[in-house]
C-alpha positions in Angstrom: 0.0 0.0 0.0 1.9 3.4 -1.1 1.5 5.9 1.7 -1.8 7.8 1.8 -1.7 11.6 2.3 -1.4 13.2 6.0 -4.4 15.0 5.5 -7.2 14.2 3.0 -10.3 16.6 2.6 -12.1 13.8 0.8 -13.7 10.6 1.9 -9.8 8.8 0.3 -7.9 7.5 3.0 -5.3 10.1 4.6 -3.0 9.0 7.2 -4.3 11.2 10.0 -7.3 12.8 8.7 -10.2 12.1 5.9 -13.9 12.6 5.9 -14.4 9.4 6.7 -13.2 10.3 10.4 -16.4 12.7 10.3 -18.8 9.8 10.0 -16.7 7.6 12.9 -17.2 11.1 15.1 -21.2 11.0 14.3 -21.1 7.0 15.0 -19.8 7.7 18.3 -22.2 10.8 18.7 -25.2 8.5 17.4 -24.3 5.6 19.7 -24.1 7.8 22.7 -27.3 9.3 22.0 -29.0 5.6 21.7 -28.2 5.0 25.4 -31.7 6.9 26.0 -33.1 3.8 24.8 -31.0 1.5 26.2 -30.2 3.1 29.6 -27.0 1.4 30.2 -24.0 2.6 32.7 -21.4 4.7 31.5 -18.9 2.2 31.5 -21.1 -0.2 29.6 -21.9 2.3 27.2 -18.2 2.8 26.7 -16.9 -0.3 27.0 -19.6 -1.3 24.1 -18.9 1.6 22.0 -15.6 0.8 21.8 -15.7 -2.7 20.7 -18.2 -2.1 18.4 -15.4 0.4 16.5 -12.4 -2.0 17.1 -14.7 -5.3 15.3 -15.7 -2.5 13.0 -12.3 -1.7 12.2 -11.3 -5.3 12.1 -13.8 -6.2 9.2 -12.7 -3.5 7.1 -9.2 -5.2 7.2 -11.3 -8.4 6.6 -13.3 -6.2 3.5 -10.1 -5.8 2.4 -9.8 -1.9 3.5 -6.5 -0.3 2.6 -5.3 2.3 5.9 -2.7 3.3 7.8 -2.2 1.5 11.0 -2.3 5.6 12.3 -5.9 6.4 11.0 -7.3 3.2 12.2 -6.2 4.1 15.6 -7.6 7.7 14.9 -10.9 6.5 13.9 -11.6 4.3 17.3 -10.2 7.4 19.0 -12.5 9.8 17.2 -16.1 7.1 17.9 -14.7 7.3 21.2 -14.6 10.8 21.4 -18.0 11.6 19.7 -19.7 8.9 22.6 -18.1 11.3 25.2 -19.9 14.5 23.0 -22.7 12.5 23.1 -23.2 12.4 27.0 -22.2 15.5 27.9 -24.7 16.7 25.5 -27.5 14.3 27.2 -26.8 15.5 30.3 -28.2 18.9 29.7 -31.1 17.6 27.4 -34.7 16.5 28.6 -34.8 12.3 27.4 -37.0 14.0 24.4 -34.8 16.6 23.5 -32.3 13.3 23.7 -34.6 11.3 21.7 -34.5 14.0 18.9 -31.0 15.1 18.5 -30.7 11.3 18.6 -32.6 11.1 15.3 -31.0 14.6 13.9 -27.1 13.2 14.4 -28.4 9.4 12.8 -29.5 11.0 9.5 -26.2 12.8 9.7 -24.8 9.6 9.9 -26.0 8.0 7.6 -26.2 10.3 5.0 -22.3 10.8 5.8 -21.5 6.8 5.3 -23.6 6.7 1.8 -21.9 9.6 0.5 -18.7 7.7 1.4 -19.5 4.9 0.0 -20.9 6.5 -2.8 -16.9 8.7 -3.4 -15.7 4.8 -3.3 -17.4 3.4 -5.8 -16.9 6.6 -8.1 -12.7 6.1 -7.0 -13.3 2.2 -8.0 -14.6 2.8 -11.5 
């Protein structure tokens, strides 16, 4: 694998930043916000959280996922810190404010990982 830019202001891999760190940020965020349905501890929550992002990162090797060892660090680092976003914010919302900006930050999400995917398969052709 040659050596992917530092910094990458598109959803191609860069060593320590790309767009694709935006979407791990609003995973983290969105998974943080889902503990008003799942009312877990903190540490649970975390302790989840993370693992979900380190299997996640683990398939894409599988998928066959081409990053620096240093971005897939970054990206479990960034879930990681959008779960932290994500309960500070709660704190100071009512569970229905909660419920809301839960729903707001999963479109974000989502809409984030198809326009991803979508800049992959345009690279790909």
């Amino acid at each position: 694998m040659k050596t992917p830019r530092t910094i990458s202001w598109s959803f191609a891999a860069g060593r320590f930043f790309d767009l694709w760190m935006v979407v791990h940020f609003l995973t983290g965020v969105t998974g943080g916000l889902s503990n008003v349905h799942f009312e877990l501890t903190i540490p649970w929550l975390v302790a989840i959280g993370v693992g979900m992002m380190i299997l996640w990162e683990g398939l894409e090797i599988l998928a066959g996922v081409r990053e620096s060892a240093e971005n897939r660090l970054i990206d479990v680092f960034v879930g990681v810190a959008g779960i932290g976003v994500a309960l500070g914010l709660a704190a100071l919302l009512t569970p229905d404010a909660e419920r809301l900006a839960f729903l707001i930050v999963l479109g974000l999400n989502v809409a984030g990982g198809v326009l991803g995917w979508l800049a992959s398969r345009r690279r790909k052709r």
